[in-house]
C-alpha positions in Angstrom: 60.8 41.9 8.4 59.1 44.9 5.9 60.2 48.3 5.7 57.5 49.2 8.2 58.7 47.0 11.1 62.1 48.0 10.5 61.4 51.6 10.9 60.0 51.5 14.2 61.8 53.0 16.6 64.7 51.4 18.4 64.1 52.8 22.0 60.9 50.6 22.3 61.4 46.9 21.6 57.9 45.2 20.4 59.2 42.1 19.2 60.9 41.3 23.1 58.6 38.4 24.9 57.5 39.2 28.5 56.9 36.0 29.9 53.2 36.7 31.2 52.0 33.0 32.1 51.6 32.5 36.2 51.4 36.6 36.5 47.2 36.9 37.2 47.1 37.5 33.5 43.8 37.1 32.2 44.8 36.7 28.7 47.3 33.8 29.7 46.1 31.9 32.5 42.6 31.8 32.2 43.1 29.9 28.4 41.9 26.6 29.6 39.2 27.9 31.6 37.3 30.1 28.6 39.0 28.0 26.0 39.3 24.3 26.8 42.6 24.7 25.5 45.1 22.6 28.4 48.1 22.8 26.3 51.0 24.4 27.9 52.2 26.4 24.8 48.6 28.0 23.3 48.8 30.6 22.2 46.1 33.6 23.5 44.8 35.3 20.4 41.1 36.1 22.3 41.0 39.4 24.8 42.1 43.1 23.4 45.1 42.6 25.9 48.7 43.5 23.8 51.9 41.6 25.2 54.0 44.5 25.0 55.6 46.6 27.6 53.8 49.9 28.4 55.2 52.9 27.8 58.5 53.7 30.1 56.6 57.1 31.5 54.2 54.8 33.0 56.4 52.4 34.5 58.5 55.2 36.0 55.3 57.2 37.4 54.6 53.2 39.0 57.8 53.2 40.1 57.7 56.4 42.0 54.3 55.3 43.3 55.4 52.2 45.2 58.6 54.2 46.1 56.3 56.0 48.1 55.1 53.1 49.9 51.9 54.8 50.8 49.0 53.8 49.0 46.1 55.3 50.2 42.7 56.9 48.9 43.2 58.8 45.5 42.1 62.7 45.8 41.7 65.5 43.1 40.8 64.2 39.9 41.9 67.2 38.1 45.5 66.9 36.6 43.9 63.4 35.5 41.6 65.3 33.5 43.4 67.7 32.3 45.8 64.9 31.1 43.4 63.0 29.1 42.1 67.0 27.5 45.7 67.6 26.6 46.0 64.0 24.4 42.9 64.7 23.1 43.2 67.7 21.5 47.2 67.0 20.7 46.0 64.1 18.5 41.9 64.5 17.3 41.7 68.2 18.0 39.0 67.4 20.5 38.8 70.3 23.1 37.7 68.8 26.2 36.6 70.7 29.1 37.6 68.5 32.1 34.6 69.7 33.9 32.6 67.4 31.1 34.7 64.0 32.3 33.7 61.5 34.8 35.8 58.6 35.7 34.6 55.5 35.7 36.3 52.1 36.6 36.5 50.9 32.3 34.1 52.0 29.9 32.4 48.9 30.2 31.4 49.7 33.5 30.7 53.1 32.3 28.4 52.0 30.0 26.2 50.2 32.5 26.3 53.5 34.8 25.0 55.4 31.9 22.3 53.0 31.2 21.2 53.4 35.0 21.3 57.1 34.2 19.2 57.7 31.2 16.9 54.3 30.5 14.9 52.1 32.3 13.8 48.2 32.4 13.0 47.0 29.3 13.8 49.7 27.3 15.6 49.1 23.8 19.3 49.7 23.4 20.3 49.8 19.4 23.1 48.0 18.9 25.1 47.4 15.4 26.0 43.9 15.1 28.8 42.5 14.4 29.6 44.4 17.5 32.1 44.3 20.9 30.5 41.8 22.6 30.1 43.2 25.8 27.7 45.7 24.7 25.2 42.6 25.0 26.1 41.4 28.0 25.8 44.9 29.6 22.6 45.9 27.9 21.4 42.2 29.2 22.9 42.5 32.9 21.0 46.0 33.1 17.0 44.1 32.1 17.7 46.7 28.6 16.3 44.8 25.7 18.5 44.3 22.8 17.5 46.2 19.1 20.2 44.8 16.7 20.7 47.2 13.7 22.5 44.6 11.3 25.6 46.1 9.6 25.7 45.6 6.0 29.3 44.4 4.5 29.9 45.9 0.8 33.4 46.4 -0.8 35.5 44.8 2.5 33.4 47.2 4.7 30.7 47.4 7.2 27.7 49.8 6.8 24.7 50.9 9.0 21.6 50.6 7.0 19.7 53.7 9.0 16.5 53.3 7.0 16.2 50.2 8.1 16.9 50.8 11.6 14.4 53.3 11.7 11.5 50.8 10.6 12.8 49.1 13.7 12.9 51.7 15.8 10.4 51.5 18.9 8.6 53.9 21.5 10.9 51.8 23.7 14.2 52.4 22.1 15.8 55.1 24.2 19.6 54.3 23.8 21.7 54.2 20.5 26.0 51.9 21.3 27.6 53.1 18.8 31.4 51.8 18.4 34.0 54.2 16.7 36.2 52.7 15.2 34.5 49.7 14.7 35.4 46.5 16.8 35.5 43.7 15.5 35.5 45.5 11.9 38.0 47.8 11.8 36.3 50.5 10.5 36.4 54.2 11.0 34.1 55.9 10.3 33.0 59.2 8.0 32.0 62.2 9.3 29.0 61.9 6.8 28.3 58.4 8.6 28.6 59.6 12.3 26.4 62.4 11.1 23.8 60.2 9.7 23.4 58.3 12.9 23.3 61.7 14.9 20.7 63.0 12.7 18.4 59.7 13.6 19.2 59.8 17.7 18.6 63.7 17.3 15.2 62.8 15.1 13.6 60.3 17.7 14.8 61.3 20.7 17.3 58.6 21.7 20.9 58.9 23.9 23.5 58.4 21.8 26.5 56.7 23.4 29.5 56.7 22.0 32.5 54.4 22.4 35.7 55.5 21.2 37.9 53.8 23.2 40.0 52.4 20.1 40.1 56.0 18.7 44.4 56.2 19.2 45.0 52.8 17.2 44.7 54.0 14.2 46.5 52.2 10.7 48.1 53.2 7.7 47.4 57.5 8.8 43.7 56.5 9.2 42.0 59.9 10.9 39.4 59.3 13.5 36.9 61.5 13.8 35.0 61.9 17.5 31.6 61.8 17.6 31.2 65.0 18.4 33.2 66.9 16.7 31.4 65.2 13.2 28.0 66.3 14.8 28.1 69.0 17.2 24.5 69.9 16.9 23.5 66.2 19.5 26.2 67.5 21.8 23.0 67.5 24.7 22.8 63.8 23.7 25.7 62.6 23.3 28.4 60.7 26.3 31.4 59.7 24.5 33.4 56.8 26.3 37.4 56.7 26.3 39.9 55.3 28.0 43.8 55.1 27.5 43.8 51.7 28.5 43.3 50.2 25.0 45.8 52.4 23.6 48.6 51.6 26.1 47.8 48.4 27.1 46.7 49.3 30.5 43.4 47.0 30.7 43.8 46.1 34.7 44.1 49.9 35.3 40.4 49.8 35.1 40.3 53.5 34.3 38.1 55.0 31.7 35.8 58.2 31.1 32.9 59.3 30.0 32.2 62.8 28.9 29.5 65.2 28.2 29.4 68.8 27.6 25.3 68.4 28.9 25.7 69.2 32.5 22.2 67.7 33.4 23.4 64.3 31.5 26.9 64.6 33.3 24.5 64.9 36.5 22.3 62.1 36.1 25.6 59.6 34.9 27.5 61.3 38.4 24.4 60.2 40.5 24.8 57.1 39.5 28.6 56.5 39.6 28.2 58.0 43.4 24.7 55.4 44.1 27.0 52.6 43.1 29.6 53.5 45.3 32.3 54.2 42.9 32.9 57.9 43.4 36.4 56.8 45.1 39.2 55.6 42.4 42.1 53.5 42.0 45.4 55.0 42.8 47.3 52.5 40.5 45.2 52.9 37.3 44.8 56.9 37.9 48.4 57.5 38.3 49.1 54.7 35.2 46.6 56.5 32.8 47.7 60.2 33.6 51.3 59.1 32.9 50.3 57.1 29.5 49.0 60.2 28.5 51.2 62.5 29.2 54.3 60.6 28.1 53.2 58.0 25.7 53.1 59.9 22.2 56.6 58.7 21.2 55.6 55.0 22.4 52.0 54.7 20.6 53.8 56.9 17.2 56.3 53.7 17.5 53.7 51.2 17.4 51.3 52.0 14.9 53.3 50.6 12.2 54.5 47.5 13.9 51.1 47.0 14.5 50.1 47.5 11.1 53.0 45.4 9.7 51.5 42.4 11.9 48.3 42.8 10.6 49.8 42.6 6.8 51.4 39.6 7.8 48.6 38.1 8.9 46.1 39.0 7.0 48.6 37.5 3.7 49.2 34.5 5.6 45.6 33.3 6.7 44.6 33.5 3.2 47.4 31.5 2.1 47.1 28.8 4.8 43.0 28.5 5.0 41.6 28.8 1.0 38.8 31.1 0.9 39.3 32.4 4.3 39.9 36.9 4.2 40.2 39.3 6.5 38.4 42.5 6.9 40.5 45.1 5.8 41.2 47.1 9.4 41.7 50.5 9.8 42.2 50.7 13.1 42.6 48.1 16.5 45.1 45.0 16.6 41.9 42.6 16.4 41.5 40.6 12.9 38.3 39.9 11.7 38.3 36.9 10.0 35.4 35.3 7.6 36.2 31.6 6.8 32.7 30.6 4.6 34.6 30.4 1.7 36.6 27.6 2.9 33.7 25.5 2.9 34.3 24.2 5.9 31.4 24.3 8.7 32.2 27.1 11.4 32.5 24.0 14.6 35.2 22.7 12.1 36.8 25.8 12.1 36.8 26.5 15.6 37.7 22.9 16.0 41.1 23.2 14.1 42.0 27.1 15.7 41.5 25.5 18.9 42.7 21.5 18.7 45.2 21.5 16.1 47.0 25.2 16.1 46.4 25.3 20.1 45.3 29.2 19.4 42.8 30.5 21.3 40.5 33.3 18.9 37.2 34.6 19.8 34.5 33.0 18.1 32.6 35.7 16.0 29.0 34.4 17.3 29.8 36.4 20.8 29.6 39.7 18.3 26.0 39.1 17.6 24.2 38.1 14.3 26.3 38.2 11.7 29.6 36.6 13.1 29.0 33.4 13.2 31.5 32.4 10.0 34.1 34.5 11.4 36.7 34.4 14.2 38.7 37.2 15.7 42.2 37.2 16.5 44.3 40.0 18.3 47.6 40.0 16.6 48.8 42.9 19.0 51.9 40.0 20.5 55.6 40.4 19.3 56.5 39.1 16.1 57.9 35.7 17.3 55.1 34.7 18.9 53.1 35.8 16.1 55.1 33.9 13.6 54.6 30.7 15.5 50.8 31.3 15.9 50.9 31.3 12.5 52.8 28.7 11.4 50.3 26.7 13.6 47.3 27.7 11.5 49.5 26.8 8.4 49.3 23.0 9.4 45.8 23.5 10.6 44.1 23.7 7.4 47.1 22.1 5.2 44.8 19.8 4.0 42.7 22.6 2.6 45.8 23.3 0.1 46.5 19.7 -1.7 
């Protein structure tokens, strides 16, 4: 173990295993089903899911929940709000007025809602591929079409070629994903960058939505800059998406937020969280994400570097087991993106041995959009044990790469 593991602090233990198989856990026991993996030991590398314990303020507020032992409807959004203000302006000096947030049930959700809100059938979302693959499959499930603004890689790093997006640009193209930090890629982006894009959404007219729900996992002292905060001036076009799910591991909360200072926007989004009947919340993930926020800086200041030291070690190790196979430099998420065209070997054959011969189930980078289809991604956000054996696996998997 580095230096940077063994600094991490001894009140939270990342490397314990929580035996999560049999427990409804996606990640876990739905392997065979996505994967066609049946072996009994594979090892889940696919869905941003970590396999560490959540912060102990949120199991207490849980705790004191069931305690309770009345569950009923969940009223008065507000110290929720003002919970996820305070985080955000303790670490991106983001001054939220909770009158700007709406709950939503994930930001995935969110982002459908907000198409419903401010686009119609057939219009064109942009979207900057290699990107999270569900902003396809929402765009899609909406009847949006689908205007992929290729990112170019230079120097280890993704880049949005704007003047070519604008050639592309339509009188149909009304909405702009944009995904900050950068999933599957890592990167966070500049000020000058987020600007940029501003300046082209403010320029033709277009909705600028923008996902930041990886904005707390941030490596190495990486600074993430919100979207509005780097262009203030498209604050009456701009719904930023968080959540503190992500960040604390609290996916089945299904909590996230969207937020706009444009009270008309914040209308139109509210209209349509209330037409889809989801203007009533869940007690469980409300309670969870208000806790994770108000108690979870020691936690999430512990894990950065463990997570960071697991990306090292995996990033040094996959080169060494598959020849010619690197890994994006990340600056923030626990989600390697892998490239393995320099292997040589066709991308089924890689898949093949991930999946058949190191049992390890990895996202397969076509599902990010053009672009992916050499690469794989792999969240490395699991204790060290299990990560050492994942690896270890991959090791034999290409061995015959290394004679």
């Amino acid at each position: 173990m580095n230096d940077r593991a063994a600094s991490v602090s001894p009140a939270f233990d990342f490397d314990r295993v929580i035996e999560r198989r049999g427990t409804h856990a996606s990640k876990w026991d739905l392997i065979a089903r996505y994967s066609g993996i049946h072996a009994p030991d594979a090892i889940p590398m696919w869905v941003a899911d970590m396999d560490f314990a959540a912060p102990p303020g949120v199991t207490e507020a849980l705790a004191a929940e069931t305690s309770l032992a009345v569950h009923g409807y969940y009223g008065d959004t507000g110290t929720w709000a003002q919970a996820l203000a305070e985080w955000f302006a303790r670490r991106h000096d983001w001054k939220i007025d909770p009158a700007w947030v709406s709950p939503t049930p994930g930001v995935v959700s969110g982002l459908g809602l907000i198409l419903q809100a401010v686009s119609e059938p057939g219009d064109e979302v942009v979207v900057f591929p290699p990107a999270y693959h569900a902003f396809r499959r929402i765009i899609l499930a909406n009847e949006r079409r689908i205007l992929d603004a290729q990112l170019v890689e230079r120097d280890g790093r993704y880049f949005m070629d704007l003047d070519a997006l604008r050639a592309q640009l339509t009188p149909a193209t009304k909405v702009v994903f944009f995904c900050s930090p950068h999933n599957p890629g890592g990167n966070v982006w500049s000020r000058d960058e987020i600007r940029a894009l501003a300046a082209l959404c403010a320029e033709r007219d277009h909705i600028l939505v923008s996902d930041e729900i990886h904005c707390d996992l941030l490596l190495d002292g990486a600074r993430h800059t919100p979207t509005i905060i780097a262009a203030p001036e498209v604050a009456d076009r701009l719904i930023t998406c968080v959540a503190a799910t992500k960040t604390f591991n609290l996916a089945g909360a299904h909590v996230g937020a969207c937020v706009t200072s444009n009270a008309a926007l914040k209308r139109r989004l509210d209209a349509r969280v209330m037409a889809s009947g989801l203007g009533s919340y869940n007690r469980f993930g409300m309670i969870a994400t208000e806790a994770a926020w108000r108690t979870g800086d020691a936690w999430l200041d512990a894990l950065l570097p463990y997570l960071a030291a697991n990306r090292d070690l995996f990033d040094a190790r996959i080169v060494a087991a598959a020849p010619g196979a690197r890994s994006m430099r990340l600056d923030a998420t626990y989600l390697a993106w892998v490239d393995f065209s320099g292997t040589g070997l066709a991308p089924a054959d890689v898949a093949a041995r991930v999946k058949n011969r190191a049992r390890i189930f990895a996202s397969p980078g076509s599902q990010f959009g053009p672009g992916g289809d050499t690469w794989l991604r792999f969240n490395f956000a699991i204790p060290r044990p299990i990560l050492e054996e994942a690896l270890g696996r991959l090791d034999d998997a290409f061995s015959d790469l290394r004679r």
